[in-house]
N, C-alpha and C positions, 0 to 999 in steps of 0.2 A: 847565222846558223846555230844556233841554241836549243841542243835535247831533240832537232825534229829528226822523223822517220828519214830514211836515205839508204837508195841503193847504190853499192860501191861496187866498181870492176876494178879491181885489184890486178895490178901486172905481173901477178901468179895463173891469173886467169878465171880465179875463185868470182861470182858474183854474190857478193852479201849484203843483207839488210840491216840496220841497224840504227839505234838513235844516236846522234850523232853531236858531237859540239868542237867546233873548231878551235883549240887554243890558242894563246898569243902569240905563244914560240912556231905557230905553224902548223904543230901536228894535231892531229886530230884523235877526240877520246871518244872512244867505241862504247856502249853500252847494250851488254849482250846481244854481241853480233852472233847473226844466222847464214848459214850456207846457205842460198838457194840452189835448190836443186831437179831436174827432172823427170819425174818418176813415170815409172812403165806403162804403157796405157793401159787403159782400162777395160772390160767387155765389150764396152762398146767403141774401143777405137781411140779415147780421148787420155790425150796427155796431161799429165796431172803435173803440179808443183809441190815442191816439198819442202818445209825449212828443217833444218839440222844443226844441231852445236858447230861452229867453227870449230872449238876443241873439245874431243872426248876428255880429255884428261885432265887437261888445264881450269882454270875458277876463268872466264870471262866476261867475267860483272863487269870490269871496266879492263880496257885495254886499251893503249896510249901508241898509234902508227904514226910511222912521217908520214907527211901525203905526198911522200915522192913515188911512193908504192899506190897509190889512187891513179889510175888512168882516166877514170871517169867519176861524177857524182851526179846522181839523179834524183829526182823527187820520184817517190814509190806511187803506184795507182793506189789508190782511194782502198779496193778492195787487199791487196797486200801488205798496205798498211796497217788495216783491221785484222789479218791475219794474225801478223808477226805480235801486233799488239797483245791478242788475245794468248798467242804461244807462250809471251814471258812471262803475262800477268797472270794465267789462269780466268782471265777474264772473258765470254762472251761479250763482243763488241757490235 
């Protein structure tokens, strides 16, 4: 698992996205990680996603968790990976 996209449910209950690389010692380095989040619907009814800073305050270029705090790790959909990609880079994808 080197740099790819991955969704994490964290045993805070947080669900984030993020690129991801597994170190040697075990933990895992976070490369601005995003909150997902669910935002209110819309006119017509439909619930939207949203990604958000993990931290207002805090620089989270890189940030270094145990995976003892990982409940889960997923491979993101196709489409929320072009998301989150395009949220950090500024990039349409």
């Amino acid at each position: 698992m080197n740099n790819e996209v991955k969704v994490l449910k964290l045993t805070t209950g947080e669900e984030i996205i993020t690129r991801m690389t597994e170190e040697d010692s075990g933990n895992l380095l976070l490369e601005k990680p995003m909150v997902i989040q669910q935002m209110a619907p819309d006119t017509t009814g439909r619930v939207g996603i949203g990604l958000v800073p993990w931290s207002f305050a805090g620089n989270t270029d890189s940030v270094t968790i145990e995976s003892k705090y990982v409940l889960v790790t997923l491979e993101s959909t196709s489409e929320m990976g072009k998301n989150y990609l395009s949220t950090i880079t500024g990039i349409s994808l």
